[in-house]
Backbone as numpy.savetxt, mean C-alpha at the origin, in Angstrom:
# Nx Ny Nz CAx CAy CAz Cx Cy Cz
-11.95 -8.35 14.78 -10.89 -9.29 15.10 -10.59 -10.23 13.93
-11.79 -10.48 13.39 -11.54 -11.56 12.01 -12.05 -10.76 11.05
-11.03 -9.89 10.00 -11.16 -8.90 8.69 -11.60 -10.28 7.76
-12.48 -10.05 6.77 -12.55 -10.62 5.69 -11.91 -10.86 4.42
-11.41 -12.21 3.82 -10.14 -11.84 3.24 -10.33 -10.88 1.67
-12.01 -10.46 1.72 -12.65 -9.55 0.44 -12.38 -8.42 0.90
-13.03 -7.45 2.35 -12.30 -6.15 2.51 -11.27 -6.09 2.80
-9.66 -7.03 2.96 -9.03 -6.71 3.03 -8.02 -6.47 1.46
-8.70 -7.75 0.90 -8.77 -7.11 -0.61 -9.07 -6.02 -0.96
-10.06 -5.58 -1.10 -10.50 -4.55 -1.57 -9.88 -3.13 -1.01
-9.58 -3.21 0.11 -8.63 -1.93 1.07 -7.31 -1.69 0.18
-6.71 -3.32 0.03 -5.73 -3.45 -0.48 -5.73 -2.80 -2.18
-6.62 -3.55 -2.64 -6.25 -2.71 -4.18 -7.02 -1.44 -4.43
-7.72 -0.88 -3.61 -7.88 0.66 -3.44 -6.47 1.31 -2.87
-5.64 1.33 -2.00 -4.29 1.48 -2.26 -4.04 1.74 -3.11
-3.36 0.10 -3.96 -2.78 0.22 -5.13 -3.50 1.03 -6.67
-4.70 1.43 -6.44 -5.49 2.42 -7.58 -5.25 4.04 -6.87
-4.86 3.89 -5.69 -4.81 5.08 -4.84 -3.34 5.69 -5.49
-2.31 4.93 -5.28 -0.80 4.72 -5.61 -0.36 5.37 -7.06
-1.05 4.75 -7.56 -0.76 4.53 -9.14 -1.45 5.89 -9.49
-2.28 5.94 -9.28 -3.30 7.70 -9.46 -2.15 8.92 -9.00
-1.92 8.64 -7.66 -1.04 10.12 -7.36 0.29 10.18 -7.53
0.84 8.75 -7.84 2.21 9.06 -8.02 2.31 9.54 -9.65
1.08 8.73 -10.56 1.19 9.64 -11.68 1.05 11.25 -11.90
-0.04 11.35 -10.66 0.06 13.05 -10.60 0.95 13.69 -10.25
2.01 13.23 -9.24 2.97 14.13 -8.50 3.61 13.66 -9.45
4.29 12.92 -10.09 5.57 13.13 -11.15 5.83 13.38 -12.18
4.25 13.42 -12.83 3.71 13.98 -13.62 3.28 15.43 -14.13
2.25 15.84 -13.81 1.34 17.15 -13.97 1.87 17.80 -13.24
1.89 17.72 -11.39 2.44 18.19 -10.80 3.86 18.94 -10.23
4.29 17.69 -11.31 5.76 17.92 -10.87 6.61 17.88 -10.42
5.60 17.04 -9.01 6.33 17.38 -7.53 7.62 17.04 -7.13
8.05 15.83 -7.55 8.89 15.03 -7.53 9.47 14.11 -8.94
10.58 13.64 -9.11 10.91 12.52 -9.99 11.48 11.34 -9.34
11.26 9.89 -9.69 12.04 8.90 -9.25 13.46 9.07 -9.54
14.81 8.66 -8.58 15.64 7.83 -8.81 16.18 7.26 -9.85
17.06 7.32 -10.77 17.24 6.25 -11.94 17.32 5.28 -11.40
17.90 4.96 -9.76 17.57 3.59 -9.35 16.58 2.99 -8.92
15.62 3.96 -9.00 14.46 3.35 -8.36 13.74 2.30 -9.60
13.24 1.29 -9.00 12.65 0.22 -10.05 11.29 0.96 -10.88
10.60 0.78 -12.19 9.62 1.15 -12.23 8.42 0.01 -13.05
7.17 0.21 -12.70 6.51 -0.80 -13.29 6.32 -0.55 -15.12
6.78 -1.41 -16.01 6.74 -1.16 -17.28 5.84 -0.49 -18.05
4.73 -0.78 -18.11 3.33 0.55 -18.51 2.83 1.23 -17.73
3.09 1.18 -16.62 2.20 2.52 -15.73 3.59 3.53 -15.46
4.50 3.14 -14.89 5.55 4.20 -14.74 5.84 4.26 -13.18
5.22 3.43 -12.78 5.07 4.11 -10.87 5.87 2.67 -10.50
6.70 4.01 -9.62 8.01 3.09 -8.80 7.68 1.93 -8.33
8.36 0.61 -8.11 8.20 -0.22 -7.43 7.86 -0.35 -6.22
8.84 0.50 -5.37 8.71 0.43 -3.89 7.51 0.46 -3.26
6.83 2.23 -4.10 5.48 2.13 -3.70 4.17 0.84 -3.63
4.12 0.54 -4.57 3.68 -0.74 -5.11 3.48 -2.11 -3.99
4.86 -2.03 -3.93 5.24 -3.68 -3.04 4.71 -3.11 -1.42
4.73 -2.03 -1.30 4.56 -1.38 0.09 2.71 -1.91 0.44
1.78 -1.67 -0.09 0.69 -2.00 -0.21 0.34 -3.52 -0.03
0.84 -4.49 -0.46 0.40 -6.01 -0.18 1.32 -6.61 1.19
2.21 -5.83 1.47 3.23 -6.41 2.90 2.50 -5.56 4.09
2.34 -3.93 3.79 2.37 -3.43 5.14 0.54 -3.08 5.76
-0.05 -3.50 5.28 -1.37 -3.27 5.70 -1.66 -4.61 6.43
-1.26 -5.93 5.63 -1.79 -7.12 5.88 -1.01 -7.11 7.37
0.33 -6.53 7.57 1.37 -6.77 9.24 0.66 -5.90 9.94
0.20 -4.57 9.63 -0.48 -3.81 10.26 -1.89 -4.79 11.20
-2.70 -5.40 10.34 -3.69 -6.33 10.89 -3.62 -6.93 11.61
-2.66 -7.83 10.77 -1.22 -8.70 12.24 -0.86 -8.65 13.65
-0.72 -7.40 13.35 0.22 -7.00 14.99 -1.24 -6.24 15.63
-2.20 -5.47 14.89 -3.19 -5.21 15.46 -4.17 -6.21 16.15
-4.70 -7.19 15.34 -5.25 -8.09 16.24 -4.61 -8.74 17.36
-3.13 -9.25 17.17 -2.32 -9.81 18.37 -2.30 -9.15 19.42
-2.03 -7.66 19.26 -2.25 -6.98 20.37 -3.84 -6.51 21.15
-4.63 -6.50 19.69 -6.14 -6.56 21.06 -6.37 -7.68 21.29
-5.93 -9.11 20.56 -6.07 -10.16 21.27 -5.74 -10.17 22.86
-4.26 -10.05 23.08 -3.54 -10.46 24.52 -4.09 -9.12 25.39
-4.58 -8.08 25.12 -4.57 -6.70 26.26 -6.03 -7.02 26.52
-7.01 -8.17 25.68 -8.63 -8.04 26.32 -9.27 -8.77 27.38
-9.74 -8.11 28.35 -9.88 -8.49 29.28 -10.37 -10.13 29.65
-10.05 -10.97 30.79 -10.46 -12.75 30.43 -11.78 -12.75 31.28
């Protein structure tokens, strides 16, 4: 119910080392894909923005709405 604000760190920038690792592989080596010319990119690593910003907003709301909801559904 109460995450620590170190593993949620740490969740968090394992992500962002997670991110940065495969999007260099898939657009890279792989191939898999290319960005957008509109897509934003970070200046020395190369990996899109979007991905990036996605990691510090949607894990921490994820927590958010997770605890709120086992807060109010646990039994009194």
């Amino acid at each position: 119910m109460e995450p620590r604000k170190s593993g949620v760190g740490i969740f968090i920038g394992a992500g962002i080392v997670a991110t940065i690792f495969l999007e260099a592989l898939a657009t890279g080596v792989l191939d898999r894909w290319a960005y957008n010319d509109d897509m934003p990119r970070l200046p020395v690593l190369g990996t899109g923005l979007m991905p990036m910003i996605q990691w510090p907003v949607i894990p921490p709301l994820v927590l958010w709405f997770v605890r709120r909801q086992i807060g109010t559904s646990s039994p009194k």
